[in-house]
Structure formats: structure tokens, C-alpha cells
PDB file of N, CA, C and O in Angstrom:
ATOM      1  N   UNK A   1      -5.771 -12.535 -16.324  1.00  0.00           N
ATOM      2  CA  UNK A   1      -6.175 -13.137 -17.564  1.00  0.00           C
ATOM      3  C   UNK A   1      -7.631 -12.802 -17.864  1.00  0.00           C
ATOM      4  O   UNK A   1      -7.903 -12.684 -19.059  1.00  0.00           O
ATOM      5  N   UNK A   2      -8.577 -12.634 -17.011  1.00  0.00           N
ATOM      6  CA  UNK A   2      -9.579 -12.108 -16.765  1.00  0.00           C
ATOM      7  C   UNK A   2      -9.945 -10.959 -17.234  1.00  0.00           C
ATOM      8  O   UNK A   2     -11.134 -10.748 -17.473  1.00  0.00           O
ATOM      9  N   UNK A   3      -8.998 -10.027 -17.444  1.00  0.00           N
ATOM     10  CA  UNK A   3      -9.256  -8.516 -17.582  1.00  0.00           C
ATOM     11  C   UNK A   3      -8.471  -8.363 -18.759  1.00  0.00           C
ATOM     12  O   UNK A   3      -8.486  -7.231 -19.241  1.00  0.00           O
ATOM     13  N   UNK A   4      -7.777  -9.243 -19.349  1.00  0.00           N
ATOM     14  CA  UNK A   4      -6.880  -8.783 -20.500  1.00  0.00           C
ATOM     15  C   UNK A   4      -5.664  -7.551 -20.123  1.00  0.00           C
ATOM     16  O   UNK A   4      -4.931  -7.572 -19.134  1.00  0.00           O
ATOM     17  N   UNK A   5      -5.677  -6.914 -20.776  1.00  0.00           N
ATOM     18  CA  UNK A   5      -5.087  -5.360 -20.752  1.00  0.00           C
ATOM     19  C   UNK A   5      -5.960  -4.309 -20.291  1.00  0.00           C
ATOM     20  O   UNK A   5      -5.397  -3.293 -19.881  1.00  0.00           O
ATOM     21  N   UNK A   6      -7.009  -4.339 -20.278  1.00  0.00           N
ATOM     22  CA  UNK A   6      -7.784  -3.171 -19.325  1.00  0.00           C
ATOM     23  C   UNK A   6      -7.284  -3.397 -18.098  1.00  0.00           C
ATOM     24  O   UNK A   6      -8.095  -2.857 -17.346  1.00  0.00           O
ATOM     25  N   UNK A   7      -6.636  -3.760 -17.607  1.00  0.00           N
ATOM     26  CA  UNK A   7      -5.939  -3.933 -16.167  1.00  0.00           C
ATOM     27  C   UNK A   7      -5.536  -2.542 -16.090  1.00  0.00           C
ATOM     28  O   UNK A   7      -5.823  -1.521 -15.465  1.00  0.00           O
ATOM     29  N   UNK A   8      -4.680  -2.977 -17.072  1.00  0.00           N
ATOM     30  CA  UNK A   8      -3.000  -1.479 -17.298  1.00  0.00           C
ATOM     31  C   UNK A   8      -3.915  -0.405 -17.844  1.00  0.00           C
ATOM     32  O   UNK A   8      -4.777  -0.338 -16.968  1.00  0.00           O
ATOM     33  N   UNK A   9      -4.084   0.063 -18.342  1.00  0.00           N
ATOM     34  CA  UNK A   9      -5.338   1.200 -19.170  1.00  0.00           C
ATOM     35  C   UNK A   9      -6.063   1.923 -18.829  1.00  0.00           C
ATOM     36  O   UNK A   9      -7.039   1.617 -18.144  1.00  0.00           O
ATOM     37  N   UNK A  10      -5.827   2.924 -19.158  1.00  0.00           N
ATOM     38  CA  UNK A  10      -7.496   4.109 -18.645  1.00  0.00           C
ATOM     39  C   UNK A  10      -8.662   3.672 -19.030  1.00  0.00           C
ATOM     40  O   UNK A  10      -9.683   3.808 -18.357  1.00  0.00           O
ATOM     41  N   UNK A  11      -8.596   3.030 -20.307  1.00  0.00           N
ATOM     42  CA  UNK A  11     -10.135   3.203 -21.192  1.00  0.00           C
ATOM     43  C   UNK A  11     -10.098   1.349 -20.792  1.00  0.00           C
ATOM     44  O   UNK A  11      -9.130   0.609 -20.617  1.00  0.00           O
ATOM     45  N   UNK A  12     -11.501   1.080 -20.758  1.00  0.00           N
ATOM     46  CA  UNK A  12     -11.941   0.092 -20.310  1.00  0.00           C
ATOM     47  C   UNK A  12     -13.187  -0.711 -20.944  1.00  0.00           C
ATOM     48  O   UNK A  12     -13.957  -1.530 -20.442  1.00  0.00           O
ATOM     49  N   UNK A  13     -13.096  -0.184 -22.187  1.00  0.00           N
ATOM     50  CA  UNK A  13     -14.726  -0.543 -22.907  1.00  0.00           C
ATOM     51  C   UNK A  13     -15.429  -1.854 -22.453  1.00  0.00           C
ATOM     52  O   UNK A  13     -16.628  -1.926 -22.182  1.00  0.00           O
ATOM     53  N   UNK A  14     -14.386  -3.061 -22.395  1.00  0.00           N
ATOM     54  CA  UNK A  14     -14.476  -4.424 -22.498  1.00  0.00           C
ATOM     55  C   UNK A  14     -15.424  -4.311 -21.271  1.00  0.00           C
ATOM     56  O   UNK A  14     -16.610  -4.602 -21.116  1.00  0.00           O
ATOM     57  N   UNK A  15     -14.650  -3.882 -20.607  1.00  0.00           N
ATOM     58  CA  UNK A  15     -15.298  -3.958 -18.582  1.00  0.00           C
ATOM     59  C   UNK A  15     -16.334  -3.245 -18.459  1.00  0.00           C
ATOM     60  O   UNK A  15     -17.259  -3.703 -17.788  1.00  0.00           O
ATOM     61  N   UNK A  16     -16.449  -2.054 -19.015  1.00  0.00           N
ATOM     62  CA  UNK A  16     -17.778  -1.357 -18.974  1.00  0.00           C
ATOM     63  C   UNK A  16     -18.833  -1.443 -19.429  1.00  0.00           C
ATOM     64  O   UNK A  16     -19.854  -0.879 -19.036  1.00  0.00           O
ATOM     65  N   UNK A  17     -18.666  -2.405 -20.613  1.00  0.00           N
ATOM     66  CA  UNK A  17     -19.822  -3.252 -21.160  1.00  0.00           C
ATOM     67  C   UNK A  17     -20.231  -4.547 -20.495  1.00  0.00           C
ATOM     68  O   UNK A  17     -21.410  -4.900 -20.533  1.00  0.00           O
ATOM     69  N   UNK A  18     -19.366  -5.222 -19.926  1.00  0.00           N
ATOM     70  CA  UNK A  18     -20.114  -6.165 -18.968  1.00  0.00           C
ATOM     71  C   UNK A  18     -20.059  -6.132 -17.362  1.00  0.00           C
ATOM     72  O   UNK A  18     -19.077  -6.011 -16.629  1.00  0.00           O
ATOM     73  N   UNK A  19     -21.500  -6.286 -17.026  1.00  0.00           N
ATOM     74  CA  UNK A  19     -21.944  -6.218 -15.570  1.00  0.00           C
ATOM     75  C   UNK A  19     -20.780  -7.363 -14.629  1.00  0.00           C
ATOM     76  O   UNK A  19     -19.961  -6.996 -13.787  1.00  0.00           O
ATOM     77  N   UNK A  20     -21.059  -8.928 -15.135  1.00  0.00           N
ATOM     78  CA  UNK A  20     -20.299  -9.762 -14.858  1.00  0.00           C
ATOM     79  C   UNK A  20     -19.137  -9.305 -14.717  1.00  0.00           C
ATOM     80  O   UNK A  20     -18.879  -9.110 -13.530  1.00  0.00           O
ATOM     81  N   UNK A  21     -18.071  -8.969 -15.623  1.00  0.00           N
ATOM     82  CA  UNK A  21     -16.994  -8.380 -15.557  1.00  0.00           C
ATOM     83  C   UNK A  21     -16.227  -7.304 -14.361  1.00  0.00           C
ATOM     84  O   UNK A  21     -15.139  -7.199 -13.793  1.00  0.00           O
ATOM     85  N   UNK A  22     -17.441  -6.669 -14.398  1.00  0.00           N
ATOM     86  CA  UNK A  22     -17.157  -5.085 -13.690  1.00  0.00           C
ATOM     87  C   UNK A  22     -17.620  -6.055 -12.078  1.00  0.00           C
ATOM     88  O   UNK A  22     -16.815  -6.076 -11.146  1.00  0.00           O
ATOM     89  N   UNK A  23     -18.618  -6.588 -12.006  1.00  0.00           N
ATOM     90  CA  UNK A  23     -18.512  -7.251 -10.430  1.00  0.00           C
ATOM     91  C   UNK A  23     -17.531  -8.263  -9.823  1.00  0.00           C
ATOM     92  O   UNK A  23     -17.368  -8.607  -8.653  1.00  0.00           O
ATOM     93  N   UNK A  24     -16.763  -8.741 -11.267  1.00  0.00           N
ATOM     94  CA  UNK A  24     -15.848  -9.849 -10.410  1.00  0.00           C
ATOM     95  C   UNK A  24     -14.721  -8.690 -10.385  1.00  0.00           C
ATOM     96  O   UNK A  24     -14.124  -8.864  -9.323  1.00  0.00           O
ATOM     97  N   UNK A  25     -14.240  -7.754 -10.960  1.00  0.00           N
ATOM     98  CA  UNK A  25     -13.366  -6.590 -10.626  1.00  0.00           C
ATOM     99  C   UNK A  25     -13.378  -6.635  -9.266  1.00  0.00           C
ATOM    100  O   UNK A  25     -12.724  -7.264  -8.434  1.00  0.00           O
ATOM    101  N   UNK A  26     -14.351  -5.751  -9.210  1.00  0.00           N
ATOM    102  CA  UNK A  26     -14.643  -5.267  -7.455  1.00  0.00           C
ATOM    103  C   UNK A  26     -14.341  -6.530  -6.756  1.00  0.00           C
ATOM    104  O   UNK A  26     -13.417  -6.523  -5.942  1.00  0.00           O
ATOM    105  N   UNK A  27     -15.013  -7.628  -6.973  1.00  0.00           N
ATOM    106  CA  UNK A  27     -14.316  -9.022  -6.328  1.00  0.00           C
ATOM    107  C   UNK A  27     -13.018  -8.821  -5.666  1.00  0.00           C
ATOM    108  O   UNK A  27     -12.626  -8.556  -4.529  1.00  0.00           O
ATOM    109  N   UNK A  28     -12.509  -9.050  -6.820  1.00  0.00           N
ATOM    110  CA  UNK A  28     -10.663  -8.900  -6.639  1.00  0.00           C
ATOM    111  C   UNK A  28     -10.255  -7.900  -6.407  1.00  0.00           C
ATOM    112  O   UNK A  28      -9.042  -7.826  -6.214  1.00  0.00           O
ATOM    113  N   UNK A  29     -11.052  -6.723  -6.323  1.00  0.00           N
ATOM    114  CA  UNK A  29     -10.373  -5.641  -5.612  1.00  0.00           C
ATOM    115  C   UNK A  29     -10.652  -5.756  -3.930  1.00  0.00           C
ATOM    116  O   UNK A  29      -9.761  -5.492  -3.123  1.00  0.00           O
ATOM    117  N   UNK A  30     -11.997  -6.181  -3.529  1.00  0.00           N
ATOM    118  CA  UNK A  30     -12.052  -6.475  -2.375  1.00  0.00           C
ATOM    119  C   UNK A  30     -11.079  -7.371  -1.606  1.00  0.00           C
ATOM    120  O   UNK A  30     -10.602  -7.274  -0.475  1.00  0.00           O
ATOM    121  N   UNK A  31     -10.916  -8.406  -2.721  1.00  0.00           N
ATOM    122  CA  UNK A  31     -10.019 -10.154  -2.016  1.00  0.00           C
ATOM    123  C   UNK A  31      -8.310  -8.923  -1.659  1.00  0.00           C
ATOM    124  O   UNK A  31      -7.589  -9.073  -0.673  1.00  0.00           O
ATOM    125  N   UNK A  32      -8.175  -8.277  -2.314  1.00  0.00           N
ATOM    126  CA  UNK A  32      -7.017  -7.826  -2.826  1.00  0.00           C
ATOM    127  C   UNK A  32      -6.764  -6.646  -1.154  1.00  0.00           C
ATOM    128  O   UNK A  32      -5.871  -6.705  -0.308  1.00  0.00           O
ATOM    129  N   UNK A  33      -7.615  -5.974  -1.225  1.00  0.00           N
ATOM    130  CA  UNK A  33      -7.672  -5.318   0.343  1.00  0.00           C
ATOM    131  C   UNK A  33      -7.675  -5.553   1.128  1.00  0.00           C
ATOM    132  O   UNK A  33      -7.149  -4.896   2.027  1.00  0.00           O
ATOM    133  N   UNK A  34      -8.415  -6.903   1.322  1.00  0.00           N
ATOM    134  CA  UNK A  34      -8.447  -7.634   2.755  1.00  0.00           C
ATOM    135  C   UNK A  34      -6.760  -8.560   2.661  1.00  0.00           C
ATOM    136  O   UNK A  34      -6.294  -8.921   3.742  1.00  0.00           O
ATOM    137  N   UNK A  35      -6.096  -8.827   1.590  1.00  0.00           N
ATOM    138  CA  UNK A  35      -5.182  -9.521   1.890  1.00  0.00           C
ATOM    139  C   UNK A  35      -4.330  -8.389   2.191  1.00  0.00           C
ATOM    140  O   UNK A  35      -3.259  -8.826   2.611  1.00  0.00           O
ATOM    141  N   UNK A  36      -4.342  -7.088   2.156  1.00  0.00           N
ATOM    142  CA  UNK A  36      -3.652  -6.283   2.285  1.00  0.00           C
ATOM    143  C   UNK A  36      -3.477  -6.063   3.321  1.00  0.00           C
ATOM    144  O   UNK A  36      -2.351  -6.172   3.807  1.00  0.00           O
ATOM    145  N   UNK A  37      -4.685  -5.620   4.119  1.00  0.00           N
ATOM    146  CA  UNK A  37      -4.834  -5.608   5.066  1.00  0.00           C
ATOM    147  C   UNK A  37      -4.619  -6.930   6.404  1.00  0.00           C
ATOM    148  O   UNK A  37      -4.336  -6.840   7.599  1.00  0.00           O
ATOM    149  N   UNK A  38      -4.852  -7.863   5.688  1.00  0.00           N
ATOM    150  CA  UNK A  38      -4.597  -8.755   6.748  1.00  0.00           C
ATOM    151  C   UNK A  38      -2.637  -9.073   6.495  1.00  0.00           C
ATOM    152  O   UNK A  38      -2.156  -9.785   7.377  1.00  0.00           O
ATOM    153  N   UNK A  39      -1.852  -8.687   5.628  1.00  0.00           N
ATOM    154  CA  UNK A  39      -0.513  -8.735   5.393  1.00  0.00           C
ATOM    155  C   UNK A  39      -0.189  -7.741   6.541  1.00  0.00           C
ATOM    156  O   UNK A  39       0.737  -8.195   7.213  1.00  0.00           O
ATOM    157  N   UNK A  40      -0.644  -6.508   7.012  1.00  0.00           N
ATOM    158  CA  UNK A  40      -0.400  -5.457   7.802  1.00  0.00           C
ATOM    159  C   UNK A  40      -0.073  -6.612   9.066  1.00  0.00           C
ATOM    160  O   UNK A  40       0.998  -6.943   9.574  1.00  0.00           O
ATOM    161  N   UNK A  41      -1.463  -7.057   9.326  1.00  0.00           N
ATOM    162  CA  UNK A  41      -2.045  -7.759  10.726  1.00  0.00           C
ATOM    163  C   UNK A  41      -0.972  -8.367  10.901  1.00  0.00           C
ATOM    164  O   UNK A  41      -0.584  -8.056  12.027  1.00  0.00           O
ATOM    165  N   UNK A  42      -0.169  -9.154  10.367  1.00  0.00           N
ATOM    166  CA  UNK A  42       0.715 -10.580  10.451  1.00  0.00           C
ATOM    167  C   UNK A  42       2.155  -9.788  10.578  1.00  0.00           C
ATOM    168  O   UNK A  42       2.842 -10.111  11.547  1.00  0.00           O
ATOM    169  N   UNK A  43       2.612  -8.901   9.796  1.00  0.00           N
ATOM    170  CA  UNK A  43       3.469  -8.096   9.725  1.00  0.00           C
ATOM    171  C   UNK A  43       4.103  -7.239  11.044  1.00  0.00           C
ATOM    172  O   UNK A  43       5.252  -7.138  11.474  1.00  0.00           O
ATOM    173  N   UNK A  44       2.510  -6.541  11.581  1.00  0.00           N
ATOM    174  CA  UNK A  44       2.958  -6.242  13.353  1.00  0.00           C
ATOM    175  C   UNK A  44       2.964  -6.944  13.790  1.00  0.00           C
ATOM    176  O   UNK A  44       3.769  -6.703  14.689  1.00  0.00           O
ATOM    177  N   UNK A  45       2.510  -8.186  13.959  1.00  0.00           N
ATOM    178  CA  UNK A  45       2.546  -9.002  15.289  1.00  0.00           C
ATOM    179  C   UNK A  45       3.900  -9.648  14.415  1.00  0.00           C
ATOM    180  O   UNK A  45       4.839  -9.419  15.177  1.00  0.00           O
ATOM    181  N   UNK A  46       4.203 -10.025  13.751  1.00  0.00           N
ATOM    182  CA  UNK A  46       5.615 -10.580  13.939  1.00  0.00           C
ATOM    183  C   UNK A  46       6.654  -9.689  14.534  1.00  0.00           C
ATOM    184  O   UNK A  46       7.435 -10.099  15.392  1.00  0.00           O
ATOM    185  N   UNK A  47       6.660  -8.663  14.149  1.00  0.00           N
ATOM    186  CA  UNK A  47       7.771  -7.396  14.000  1.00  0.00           C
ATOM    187  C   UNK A  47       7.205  -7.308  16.064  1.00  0.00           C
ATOM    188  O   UNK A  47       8.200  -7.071  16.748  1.00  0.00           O
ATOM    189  N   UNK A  48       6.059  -7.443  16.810  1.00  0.00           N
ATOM    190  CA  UNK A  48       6.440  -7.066  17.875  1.00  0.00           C
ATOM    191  C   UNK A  48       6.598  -8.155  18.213  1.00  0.00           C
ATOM    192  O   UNK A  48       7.045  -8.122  19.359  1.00  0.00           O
ATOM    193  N   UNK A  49       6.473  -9.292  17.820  1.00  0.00           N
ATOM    194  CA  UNK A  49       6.999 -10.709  18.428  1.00  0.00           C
ATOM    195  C   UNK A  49       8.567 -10.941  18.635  1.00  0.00           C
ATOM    196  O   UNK A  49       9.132 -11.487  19.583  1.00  0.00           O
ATOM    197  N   UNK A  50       9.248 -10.227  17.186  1.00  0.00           N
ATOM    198  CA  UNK A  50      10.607  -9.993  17.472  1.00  0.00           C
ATOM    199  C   UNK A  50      11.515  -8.900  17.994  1.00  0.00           C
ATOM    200  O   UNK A  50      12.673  -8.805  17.588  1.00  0.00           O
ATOM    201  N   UNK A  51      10.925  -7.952  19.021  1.00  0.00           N
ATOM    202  CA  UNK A  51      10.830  -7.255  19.143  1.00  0.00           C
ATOM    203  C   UNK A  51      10.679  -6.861  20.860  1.00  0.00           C
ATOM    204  O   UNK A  51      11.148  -6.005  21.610  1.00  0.00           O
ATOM    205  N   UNK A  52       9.651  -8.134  20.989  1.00  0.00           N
ATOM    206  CA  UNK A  52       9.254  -8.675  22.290  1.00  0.00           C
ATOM    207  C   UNK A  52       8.318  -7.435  22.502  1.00  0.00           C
ATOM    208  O   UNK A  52       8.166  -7.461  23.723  1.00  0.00           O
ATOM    209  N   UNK A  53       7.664  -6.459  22.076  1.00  0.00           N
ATOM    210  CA  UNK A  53       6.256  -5.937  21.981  1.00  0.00           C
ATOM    211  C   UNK A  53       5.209  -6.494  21.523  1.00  0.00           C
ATOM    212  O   UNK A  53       5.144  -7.377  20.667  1.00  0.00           O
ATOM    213  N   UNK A  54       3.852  -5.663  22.448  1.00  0.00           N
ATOM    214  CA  UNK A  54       2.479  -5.691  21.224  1.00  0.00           C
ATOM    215  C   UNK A  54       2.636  -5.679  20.225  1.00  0.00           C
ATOM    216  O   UNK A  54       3.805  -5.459  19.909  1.00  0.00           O
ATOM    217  N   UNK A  55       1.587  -5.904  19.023  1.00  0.00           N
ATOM    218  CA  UNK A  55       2.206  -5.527  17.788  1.00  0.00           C
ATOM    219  C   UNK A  55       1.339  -3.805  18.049  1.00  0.00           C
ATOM    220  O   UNK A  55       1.824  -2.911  17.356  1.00  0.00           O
ATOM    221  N   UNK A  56       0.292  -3.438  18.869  1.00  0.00           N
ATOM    222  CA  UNK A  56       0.527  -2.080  18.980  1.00  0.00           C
ATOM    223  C   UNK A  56       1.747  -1.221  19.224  1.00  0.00           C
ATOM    224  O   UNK A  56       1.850  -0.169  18.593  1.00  0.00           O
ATOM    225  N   UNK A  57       2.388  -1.469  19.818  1.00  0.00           N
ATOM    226  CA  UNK A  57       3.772  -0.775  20.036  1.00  0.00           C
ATOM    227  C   UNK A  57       4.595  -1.216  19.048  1.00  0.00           C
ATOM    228  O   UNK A  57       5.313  -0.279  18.700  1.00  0.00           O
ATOM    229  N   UNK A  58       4.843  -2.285  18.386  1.00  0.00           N
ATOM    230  CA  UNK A  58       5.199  -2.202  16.736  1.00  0.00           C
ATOM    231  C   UNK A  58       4.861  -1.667  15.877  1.00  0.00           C
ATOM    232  O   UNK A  58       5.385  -1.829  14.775  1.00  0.00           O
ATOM    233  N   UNK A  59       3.816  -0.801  16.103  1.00  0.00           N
ATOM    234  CA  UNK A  59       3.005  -0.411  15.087  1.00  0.00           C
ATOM    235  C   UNK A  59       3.602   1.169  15.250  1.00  0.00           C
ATOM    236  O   UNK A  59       3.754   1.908  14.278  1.00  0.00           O
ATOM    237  N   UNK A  60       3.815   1.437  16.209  1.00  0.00           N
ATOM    238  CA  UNK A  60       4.320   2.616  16.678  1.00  0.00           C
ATOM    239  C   UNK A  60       6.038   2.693  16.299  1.00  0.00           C
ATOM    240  O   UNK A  60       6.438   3.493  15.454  1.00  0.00           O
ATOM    241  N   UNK A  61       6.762   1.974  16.863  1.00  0.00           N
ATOM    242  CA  UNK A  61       7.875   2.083  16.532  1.00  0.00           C
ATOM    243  C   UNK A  61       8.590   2.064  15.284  1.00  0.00           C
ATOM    244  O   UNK A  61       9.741   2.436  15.057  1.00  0.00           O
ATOM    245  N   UNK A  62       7.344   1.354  14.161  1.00  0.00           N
ATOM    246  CA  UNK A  62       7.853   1.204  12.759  1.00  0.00           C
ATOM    247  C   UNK A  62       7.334   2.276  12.092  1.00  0.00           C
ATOM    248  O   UNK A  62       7.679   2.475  10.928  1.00  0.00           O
ATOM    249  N   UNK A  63       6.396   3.151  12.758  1.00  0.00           N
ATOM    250  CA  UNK A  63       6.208   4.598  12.158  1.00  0.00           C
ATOM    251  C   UNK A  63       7.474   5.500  12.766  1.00  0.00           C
ATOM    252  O   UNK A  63       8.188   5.831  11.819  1.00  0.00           O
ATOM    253  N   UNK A  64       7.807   5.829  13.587  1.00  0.00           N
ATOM    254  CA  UNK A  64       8.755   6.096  14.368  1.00  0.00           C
ATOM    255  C   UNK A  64      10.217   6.337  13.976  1.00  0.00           C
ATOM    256  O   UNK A  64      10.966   7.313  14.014  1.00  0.00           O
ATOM    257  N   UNK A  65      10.345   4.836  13.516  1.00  0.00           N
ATOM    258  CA  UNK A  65      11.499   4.505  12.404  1.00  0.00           C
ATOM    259  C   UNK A  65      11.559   4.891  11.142  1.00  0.00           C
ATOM    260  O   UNK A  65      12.502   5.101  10.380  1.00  0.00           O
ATOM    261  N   UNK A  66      10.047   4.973  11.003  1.00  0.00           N
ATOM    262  CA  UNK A  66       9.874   5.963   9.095  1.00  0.00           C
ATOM    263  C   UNK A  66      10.253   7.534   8.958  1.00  0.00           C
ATOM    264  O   UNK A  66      10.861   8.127   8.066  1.00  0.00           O
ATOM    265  N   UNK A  67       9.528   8.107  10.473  1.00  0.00           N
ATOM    266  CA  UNK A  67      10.092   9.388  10.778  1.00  0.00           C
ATOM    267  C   UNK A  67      11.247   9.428  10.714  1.00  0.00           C
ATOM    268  O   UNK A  67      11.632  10.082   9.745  1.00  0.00           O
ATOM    269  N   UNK A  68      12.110   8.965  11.392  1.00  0.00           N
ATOM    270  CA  UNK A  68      13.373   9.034  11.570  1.00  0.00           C
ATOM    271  C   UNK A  68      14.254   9.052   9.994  1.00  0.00           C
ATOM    272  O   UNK A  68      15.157   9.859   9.770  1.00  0.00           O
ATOM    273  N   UNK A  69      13.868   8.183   9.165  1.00  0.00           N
ATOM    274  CA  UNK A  69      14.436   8.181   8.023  1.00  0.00           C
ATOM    275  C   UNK A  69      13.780   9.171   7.049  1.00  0.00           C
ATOM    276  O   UNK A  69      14.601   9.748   6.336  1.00  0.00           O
ATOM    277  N   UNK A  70      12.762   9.435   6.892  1.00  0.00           N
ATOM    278  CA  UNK A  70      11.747  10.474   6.214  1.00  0.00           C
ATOM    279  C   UNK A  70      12.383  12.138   6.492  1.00  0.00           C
ATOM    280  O   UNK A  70      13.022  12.932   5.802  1.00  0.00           O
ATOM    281  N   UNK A  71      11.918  12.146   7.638  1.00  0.00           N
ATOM    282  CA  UNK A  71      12.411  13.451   7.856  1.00  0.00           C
ATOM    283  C   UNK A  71      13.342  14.162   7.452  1.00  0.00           C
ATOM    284  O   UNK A  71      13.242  15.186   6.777  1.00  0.00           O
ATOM    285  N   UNK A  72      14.776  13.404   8.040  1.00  0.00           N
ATOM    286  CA  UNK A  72      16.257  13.853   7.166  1.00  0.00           C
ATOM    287  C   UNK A  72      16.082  13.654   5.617  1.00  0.00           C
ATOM    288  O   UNK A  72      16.612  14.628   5.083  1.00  0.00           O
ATOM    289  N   UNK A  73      15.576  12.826   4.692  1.00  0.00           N
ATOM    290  CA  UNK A  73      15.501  12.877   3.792  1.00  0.00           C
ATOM    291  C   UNK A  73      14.602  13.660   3.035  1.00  0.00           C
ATOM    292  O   UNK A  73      14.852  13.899   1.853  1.00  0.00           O
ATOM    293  N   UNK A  74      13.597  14.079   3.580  1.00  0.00           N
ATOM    294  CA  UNK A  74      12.057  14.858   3.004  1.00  0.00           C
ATOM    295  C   UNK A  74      13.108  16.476   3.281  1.00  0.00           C
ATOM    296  O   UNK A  74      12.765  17.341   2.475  1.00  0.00           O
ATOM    297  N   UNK A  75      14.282  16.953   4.276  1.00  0.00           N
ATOM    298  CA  UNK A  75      14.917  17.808   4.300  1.00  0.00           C
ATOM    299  C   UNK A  75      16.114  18.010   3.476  1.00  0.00           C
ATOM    300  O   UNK A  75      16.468  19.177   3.311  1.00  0.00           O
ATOM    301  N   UNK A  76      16.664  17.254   3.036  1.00  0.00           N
ATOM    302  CA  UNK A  76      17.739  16.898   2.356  1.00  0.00           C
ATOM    303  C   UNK A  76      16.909  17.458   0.577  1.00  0.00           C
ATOM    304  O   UNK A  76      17.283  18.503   0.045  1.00  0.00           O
ATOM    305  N   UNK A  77      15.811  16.546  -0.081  1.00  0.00           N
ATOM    306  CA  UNK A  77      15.430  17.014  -1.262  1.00  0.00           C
ATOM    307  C   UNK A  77      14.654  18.352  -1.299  1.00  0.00           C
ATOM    308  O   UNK A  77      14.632  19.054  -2.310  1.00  0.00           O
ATOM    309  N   UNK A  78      14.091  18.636  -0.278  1.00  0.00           N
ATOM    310  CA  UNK A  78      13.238  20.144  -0.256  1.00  0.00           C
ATOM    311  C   UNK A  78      14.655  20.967  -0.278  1.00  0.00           C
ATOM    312  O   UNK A  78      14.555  21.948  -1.014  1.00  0.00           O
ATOM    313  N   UNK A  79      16.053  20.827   0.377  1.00  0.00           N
ATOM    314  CA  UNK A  79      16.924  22.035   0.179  1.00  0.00           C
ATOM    315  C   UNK A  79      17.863  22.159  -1.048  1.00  0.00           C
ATOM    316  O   UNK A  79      18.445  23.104  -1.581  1.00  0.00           O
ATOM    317  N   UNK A  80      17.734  20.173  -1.395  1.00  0.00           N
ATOM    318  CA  UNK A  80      18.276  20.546  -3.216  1.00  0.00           C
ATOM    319  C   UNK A  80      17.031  21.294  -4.108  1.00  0.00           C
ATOM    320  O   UNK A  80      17.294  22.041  -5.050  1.00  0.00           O
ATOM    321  N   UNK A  81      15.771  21.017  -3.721  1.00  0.00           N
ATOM    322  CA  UNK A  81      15.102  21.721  -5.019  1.00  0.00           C
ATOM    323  C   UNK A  81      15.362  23.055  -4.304  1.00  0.00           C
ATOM    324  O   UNK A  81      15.450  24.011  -5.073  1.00  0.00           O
ATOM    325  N   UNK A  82      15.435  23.193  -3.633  1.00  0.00           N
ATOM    326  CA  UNK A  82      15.304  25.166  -3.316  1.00  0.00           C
ATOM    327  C   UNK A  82      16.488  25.270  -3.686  1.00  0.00           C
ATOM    328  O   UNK A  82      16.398  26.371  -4.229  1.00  0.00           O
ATOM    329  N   UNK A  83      17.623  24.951  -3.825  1.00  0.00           N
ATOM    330  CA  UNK A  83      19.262  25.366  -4.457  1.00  0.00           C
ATOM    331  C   UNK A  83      18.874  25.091  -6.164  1.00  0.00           C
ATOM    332  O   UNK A  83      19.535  25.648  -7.040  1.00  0.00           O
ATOM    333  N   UNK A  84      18.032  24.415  -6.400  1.00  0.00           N
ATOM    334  CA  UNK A  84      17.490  24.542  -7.787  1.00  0.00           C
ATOM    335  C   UNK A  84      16.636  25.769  -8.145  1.00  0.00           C
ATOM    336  O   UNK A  84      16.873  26.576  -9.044  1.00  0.00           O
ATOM    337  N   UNK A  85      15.886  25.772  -7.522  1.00  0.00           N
ATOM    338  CA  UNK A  85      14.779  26.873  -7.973  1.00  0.00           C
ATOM    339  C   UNK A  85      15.368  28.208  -7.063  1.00  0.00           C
ATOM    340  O   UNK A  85      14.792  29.295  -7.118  1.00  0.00           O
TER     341      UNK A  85
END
């Protein structure tokens, strides 16, 4: 509510004309990273809590598991576009 529609938008006049504005941005972009980041934090340690790992070794195994699904699939669309092109 703060930002109106310069949220969504390239052009930003509103925000670039005020200092106030443009620092509580960064605000909420900061609040917004650290909750991000601390969502990660809570996320491994549950996942190795259920898991009965560290959440280091959760952290590992849920990349692991991305490979596993990534791969066959990152192979699967690279050989439809090459049957395209």
C-alpha cells in the first residue's frame, strides 16, 4: 500500500522522488531477505529433523533430490528443442 503500483513497474517516479520512500523500500527489501533466509534455516532443520539428519545433510540431500529430478528433465527439454531446431 506503501508503494502503490510502482511495486509492479519499471518506471518509478513516485519512489525516486522521495528519499523516505526509496529507504523504507530497501527496509522491506532487507525484512524480506532475512525472512527468506531465515525460512531456509527452519526448513532444513525440520526436513533433517524428519529425516533424522543435520539439517547440513538435509541440505545436501534436498539438493541431491533436485539433481535427480532436474537432470532427467533439463535432458528430456534440451532433446525436444534439438528435434525442434
Amino acid at each position: 500500500m506503501l508503494f502503490g503500483t510502482e511495486s509492479f513497474t519499471n518506471e518509478t517516479p513516485r519512489l525516486d522522488e522521495s528519499i523516505g520512500l526509496e529507504v523504507a523500500f530497501i527496509g522491506f527489501s532487507a525484512a524480506k531477505l532475512a525472512l527468506l533466509a531465515w525460512s531456509f534455516v527452519i526448513f532444513f532443520n525440520c526436513l533433517g529433523e524428519v529425516q533424522g539428519f543435520s539439517a547440513w545433510k538435509a541440505v545436501g540431500n534436498y539438493f541431491l533430490a533436485l539433481l535427480l529430478v532436474a537432470v532427467p528433465v533439463g535432458a528430456i527439454l534440451a532433446f525436444v528443442y534439438f528435434l525442434r531446431h
